[in-house]
C-alpha positions as CSV (number, residue, x, y, z in Angstrom):
1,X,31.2,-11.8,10.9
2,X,31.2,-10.0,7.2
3,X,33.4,-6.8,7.0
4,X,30.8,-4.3,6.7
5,X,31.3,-0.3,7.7
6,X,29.8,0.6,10.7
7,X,27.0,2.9,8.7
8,X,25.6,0.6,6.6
9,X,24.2,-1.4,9.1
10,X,21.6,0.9,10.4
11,X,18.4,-0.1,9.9
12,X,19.1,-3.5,9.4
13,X,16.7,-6.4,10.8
14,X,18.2,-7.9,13.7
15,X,17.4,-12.0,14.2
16,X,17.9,-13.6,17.3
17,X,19.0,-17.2,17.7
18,X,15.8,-18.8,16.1
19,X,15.8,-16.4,12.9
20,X,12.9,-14.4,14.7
21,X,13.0,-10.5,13.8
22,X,13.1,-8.8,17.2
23,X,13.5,-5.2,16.1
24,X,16.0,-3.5,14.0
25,X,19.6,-1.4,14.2
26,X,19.3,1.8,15.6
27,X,22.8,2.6,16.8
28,X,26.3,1.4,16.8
29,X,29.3,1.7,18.6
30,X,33.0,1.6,16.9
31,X,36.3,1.7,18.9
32,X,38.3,4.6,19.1
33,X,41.7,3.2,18.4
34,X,40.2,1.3,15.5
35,X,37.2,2.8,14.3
36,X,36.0,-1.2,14.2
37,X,32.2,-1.7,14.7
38,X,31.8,-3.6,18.2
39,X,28.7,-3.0,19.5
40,X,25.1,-2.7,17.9
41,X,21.9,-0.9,19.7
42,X,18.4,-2.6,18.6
43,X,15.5,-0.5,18.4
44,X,12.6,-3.5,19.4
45,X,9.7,-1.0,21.4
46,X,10.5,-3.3,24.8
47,X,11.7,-0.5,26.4
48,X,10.7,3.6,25.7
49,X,13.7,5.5,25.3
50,X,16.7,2.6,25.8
51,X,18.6,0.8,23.4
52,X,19.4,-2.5,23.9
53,X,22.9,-2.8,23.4
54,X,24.6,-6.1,21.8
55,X,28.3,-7.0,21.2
56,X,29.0,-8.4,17.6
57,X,32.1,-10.6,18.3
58,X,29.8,-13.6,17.3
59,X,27.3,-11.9,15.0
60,X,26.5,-12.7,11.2
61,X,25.9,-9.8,9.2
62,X,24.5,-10.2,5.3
63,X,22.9,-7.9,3.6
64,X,19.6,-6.0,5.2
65,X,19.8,-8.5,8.6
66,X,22.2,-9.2,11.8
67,X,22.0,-12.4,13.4
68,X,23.0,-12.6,17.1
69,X,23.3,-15.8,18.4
70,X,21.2,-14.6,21.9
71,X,17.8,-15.4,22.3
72,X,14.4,-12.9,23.0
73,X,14.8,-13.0,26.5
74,X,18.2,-12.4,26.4
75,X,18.2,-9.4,24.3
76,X,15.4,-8.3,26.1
77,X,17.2,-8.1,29.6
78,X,20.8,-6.8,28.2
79,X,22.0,-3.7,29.0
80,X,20.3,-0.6,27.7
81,X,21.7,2.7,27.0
82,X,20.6,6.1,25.1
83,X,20.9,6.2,21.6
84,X,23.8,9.1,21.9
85,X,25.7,7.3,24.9
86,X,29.3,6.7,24.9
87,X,30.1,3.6,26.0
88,X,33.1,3.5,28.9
89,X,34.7,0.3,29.4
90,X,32.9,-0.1,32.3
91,X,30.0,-0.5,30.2
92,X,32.3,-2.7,28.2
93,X,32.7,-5.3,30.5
94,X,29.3,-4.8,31.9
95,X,27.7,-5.7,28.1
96,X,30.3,-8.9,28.0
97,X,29.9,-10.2,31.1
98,X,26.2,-10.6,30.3
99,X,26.6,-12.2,27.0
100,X,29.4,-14.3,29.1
101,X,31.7,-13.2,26.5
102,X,35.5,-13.2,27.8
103,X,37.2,-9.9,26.3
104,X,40.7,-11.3,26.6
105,X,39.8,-14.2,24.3
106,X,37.0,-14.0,22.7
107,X,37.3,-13.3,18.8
108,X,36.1,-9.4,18.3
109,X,36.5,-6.1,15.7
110,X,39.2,-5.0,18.3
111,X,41.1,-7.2,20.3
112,X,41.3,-5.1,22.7
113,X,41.3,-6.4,26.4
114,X,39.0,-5.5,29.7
115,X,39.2,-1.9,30.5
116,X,40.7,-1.0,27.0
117,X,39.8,2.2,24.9
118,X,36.1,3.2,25.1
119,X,33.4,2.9,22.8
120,X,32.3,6.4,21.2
121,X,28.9,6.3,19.3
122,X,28.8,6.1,15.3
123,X,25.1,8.3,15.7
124,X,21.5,7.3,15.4
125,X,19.9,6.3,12.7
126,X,18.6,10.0,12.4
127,X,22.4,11.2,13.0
128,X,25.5,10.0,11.4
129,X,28.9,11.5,11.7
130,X,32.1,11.6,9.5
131,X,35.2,11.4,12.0
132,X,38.1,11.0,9.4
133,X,38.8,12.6,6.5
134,X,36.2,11.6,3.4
135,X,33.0,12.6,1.9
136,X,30.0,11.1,3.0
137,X,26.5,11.3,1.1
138,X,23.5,12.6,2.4
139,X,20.5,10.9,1.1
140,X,17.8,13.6,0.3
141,X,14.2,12.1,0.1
142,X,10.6,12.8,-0.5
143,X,7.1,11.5,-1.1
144,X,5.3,11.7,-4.7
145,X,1.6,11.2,-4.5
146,X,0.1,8.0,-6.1
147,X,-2.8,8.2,-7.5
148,X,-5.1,5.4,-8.4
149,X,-8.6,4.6,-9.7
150,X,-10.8,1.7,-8.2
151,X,-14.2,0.9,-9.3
152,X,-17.2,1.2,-7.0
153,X,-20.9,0.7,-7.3
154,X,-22.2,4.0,-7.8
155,X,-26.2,2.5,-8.0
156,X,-28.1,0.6,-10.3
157,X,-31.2,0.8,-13.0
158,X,-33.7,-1.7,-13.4
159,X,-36.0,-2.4,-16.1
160,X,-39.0,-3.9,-15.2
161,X,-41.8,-5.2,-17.9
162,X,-45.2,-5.2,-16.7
163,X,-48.5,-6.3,-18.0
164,X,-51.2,-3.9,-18.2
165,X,-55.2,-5.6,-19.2
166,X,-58.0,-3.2,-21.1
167,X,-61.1,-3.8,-22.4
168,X,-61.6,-3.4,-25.9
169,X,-64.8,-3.8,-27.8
170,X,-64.5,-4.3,-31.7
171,X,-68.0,-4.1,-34.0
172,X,-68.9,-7.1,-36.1
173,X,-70.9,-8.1,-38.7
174,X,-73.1,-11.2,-38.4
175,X,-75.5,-12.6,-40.6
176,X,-78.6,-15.3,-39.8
177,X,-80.7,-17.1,-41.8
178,X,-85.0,-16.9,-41.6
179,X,-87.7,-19.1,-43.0
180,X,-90.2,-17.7,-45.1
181,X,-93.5,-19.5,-46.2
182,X,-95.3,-18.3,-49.2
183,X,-98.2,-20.2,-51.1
184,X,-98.5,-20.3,-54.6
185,X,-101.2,-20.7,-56.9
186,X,-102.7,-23.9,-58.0
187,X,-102.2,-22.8,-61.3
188,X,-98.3,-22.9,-61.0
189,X,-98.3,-26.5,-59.4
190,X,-96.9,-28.7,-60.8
191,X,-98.0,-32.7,-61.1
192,X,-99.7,-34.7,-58.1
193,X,-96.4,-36.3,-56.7
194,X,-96.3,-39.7,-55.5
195,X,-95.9,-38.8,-51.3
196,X,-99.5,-36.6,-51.4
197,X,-101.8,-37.4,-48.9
198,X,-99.3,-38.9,-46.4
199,X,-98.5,-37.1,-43.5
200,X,-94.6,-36.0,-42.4
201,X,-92.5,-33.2,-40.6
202,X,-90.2,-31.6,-42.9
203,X,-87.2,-29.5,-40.8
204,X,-85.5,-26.9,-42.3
205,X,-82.0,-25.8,-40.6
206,X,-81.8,-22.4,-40.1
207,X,-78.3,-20.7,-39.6
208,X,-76.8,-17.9,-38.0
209,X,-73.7,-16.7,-37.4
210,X,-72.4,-15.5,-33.8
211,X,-68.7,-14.1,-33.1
212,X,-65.6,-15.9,-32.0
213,X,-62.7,-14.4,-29.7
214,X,-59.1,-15.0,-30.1
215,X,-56.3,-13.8,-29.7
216,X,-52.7,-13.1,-31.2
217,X,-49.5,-11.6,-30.0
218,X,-47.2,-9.4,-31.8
219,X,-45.0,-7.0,-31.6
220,X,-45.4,-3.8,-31.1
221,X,-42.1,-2.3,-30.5
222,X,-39.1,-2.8,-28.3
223,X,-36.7,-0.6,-25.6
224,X,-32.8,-0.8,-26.2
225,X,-30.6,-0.6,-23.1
226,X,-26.7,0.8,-23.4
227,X,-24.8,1.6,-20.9
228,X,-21.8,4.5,-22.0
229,X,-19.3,5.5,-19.9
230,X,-18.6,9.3,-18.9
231,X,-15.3,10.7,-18.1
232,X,-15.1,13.9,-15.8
233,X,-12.2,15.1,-14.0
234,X,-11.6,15.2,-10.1
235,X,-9.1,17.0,-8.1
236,X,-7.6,14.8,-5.1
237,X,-4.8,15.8,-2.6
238,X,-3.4,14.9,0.7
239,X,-0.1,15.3,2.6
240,X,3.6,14.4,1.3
241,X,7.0,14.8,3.3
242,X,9.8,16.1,1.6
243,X,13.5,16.2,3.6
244,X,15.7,19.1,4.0
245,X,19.1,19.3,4.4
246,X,20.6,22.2,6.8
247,X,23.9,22.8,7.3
248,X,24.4,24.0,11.2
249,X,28.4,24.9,11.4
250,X,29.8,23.9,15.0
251,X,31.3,26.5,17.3
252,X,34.9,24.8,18.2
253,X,37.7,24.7,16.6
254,X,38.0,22.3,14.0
255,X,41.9,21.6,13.0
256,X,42.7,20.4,9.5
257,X,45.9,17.9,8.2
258,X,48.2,21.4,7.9
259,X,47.4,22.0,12.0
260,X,45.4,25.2,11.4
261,X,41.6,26.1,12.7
262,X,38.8,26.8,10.5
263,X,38.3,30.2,12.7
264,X,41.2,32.0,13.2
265,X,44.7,30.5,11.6
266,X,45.3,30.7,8.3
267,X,42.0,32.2,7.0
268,X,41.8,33.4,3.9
269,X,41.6,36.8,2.0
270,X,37.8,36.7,3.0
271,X,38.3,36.0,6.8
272,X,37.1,32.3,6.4
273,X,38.8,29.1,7.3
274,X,38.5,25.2,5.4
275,X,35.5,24.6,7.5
276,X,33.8,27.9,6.4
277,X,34.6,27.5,2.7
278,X,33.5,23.5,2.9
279,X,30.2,24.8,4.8
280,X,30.0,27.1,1.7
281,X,30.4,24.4,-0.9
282,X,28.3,22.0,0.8
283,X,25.5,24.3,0.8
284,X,25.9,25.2,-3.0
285,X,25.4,21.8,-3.5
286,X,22.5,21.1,-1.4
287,X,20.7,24.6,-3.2
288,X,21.6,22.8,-7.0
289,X,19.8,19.3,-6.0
290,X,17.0,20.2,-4.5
């Protein structure tokens, strides 16, 4: 199993023994003699309000993930506690005797044999606690809102060309031809010709003119289509989360390296004791971030 501290495993993926994801870390447990990580409490929805509690003698920790080497149905029948429980060594040997793990042999973070020091609980995810002397960040987070554009169909145009018929009459101009017959005189004849006295038809054509219709396309104009685009400005909002930090100073009696309370020995000029003034501090701190 990697070395890793007992608070950076929560939330990590847990993985049964076929790599399947069966929920995630929601707990530990560390020993009190060695402040060792021993015991791991998955979060997988099987059962409302338990946690289902597994020992990580054989476990494989890498970054994000725990793999157990127990299988769905296993997990999913081991002992179940609350998330703030502390584990007795009753509840020890109860947990290893159904992963048929022998405490007095098998390799584990303590070592410690059946019916050894309890377990105390490291804290939730939502709660973590700092039991030794240290500093310990306190992630502060909230949510930004993301705005985006898409594009949507907001209708359409159609142009349609349609053909309309009239009747229009135009005037024209036509010209025929007529036969006129007109004697003349004897006295402006000319010579007997050769064809008197014989009898024929002469024909005459006689013209006219009547109208023709055709017709010609052209053009008489045309429509131009553009398409612009407008810009105008719309005011969206929903709801973001923001966290708070709040400092909530305990009642006991808190007792430093020097063997003097926070409430009573030792205060200072002011009346207050180390846990006061660190309260203090810590709360200037939180009031510059955020």
């Amino acid at each position: 199993m990697t070395t890793t501290t007992p608070e950076q495993v929560f939330g990590y993926d847990v993985l049964d023994s076929t790599g399947n994801t069966i929920g995630s870390v929601d707990n530990v447990w560390v020993d009190d003699a060695t402040n060792e990580l021993e015991f791991i409490g998955v979060k997988t929805g099987w059962l409302f309000g338990k946690t289902h509690v597994l020992p990580t003698a054989d476990a494989q920790i890498s970054s994000g993930s725990v793999t157990v080497p127990y299988s769905q149905d296993q997990i999913k029948n081991a002992p179940s506690f609350g998330g703030d429980s502390e584990l007795s060594p009753e509840n020890e040997d109860e947990i290893y005797s159904y992963f048929n793990i022998d405490r007095t042999t098998a390799t584990s973070p303590t070592g410690l044999p059946a019916g050894g020091t309890g377990m105390r609980s490291s804290g939730s995810a939502g709660e973590t606690k700092l039991t030794d002397e240290g500093s310990m960040d306190v992630p502060v987070s909230e949510e930004e809102l993301q705005v985006g554009k898409r594009q949507v169909e907001a209708g359409t145009v159609r142009l349609r060309k349609v053909v309309r018929t009239e009747h229009e009459e135009v005037p024209v101009e036509l010209k025929r031809e007529e036969i006129q017959v007109e004697r003349v005189p004897a006295s402006e004849a000319t010579n007997v010709p050769d064809s008197a006295f014989q009898e024929k038809d002469i024909e005459i054509p006689v013209m006219r003119e009547e109208p023709v219709v055709a017709k010609e396309a052209r053009v008489t104009g045309k429509v131009h289509v553009e398409k612009t685009a407008d810009t105008e400005t719309q005011t969206v909002g929903d709801e973001v989360r923001r966290e708070e930090v709040n400092v909530d100073r305990g009642t006991g009696t808190a007792t430093s390296r020097a063997g003097w309370s926070s409430d009573s020995e030792n205060p200072d000029e002011d009346g207050e004791g180390p846990i006061d003034r660190a309260g203090d501090k810590f709360e200037s701190a939180i009031g510059k971030d955020l």
